[in-house]
Structures are given as structure tokens and as C-alpha cells.
C-alpha positions in Angstrom: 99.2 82.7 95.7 98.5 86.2 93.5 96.7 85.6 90.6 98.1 88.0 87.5 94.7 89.1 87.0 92.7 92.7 87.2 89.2 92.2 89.0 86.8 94.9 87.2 84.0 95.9 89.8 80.6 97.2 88.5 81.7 97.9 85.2 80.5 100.0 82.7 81.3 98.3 79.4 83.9 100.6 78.6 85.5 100.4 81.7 86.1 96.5 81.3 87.0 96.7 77.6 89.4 99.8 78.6 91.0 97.7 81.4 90.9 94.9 79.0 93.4 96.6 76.7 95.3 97.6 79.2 96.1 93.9 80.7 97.2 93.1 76.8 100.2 94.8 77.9 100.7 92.3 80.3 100.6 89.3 78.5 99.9 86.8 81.1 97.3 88.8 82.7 93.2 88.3 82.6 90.4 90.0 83.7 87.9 89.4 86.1 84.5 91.5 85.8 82.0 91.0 88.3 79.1 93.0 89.8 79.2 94.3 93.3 77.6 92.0 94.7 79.9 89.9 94.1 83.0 91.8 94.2 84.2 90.4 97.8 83.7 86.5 96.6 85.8 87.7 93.1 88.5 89.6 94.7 88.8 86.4 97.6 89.0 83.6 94.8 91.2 85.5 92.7 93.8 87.1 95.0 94.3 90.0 92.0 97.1 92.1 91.4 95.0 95.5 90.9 90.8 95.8 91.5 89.4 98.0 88.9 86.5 100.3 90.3 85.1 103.4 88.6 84.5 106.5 91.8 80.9 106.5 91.6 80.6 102.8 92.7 84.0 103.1 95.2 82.4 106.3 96.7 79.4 104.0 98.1 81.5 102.1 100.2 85.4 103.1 99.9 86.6 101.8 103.5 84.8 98.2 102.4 86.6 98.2 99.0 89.9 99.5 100.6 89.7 96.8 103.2 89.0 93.9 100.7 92.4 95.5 98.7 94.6 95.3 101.6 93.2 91.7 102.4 94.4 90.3 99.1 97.5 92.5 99.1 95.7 94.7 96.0 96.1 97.8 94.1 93.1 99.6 94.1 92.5 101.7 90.9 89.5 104.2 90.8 88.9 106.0 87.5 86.3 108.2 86.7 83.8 106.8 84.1 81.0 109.3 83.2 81.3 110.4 80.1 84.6 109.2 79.2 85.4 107.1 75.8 86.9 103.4 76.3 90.3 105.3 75.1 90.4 107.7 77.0 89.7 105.6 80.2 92.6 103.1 78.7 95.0 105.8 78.1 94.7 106.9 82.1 94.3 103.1 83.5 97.6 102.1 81.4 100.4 103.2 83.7 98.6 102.4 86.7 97.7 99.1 85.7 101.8 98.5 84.8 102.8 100.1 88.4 100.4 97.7 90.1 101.3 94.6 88.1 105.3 95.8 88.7 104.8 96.8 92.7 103.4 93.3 93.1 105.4 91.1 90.9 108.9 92.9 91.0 109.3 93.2 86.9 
């Protein structure tokens, strides 16, 4: 069973806080930050709607975080984060975050 929830790989800060705001849209919806290392065990437990990942980290290993995506039937969102305000990164993640949440849940 889907979880409404966003798992946040890797951060930064701003990235979570961004994403954060974004799920406040979705009132239902949490977040789930975790580290690489443990992304896979996250992203298994949870069974997210979206996975969160800035390009520098998803550029490491894209097949691996595509695969773990289409596992869990997830959107995967990559958003560049160097240099970009909390804002800014909110303001781009917004209407992704709503198409994911809507592509899996239908509303």
C-alpha cells in the first residue's frame, strides 16, 4: 500500500525544508529524509508517492535510483540544488510534487 509521503535523498537542508513546503499543499502528506545510504531501506518501507533527489547525488548512480522508483511505483524528482534558495527550489518542486501525488492517487 502507497504511503502519501515524499522520501527526500541526501538532502541539503534546503532541499528538505523546500520539499517540506511543498507536501503542505498536500495535507495528508509527510516527508521522509534519509541519507543515501539508506535511501533503498526508506524508499522500500515507505512505498512513496515521489523520491526527492537533488542531480548531483542522482548523477552518481541514476539507473540505481530509477530502478528503486519503478520498484515502488515512484515519481522520481531531481532538482538542481547548488546555489539555489529554499524558495526558489519550492517554487520549481511545487507542481511536480502535485503531478506526482495526482498521477499516483487519481485527485
Amino acid at each position: 500500500m502507497p504511503a502519501i509521503c515524499v522520501v527526500v535523498v541526501g538532502g541539503p537542508d534546503g532541499l528538505v525544508e523546500a520539499v517540506r513546503r511543498s507536501i503542505g499543499k498536500i495535507a495528508i502528506a509527510r516527508i521522509v529524509p534519509t541519507d543515501v545510504a539508506g535511501a533503498a531501506t526508506q524508499v522500500a518501507s515507505a512505498r512513496p508517492f515521489a523520491i526527492v533527489i537533488s542531480e548531483e547525488i542522482y548523477g552518481f548512480d541514476a539507473d540505481e535510483f530509477d530502478a528503486l522508483a519503478r520498484d515502488v511505483q515512484a515519481a522520481i524528482i531531481t532538482i538542481q540544488t547548488d546555489g539555489v534558495t529554499a524558495r526558489s527550489l519550492q517554487d520549481k518542486l511545487d507542481p511536480r510534487i502535485l503531478e506526482a501525488y495526482r498521477k499516483r492517487f487519481g485527485s
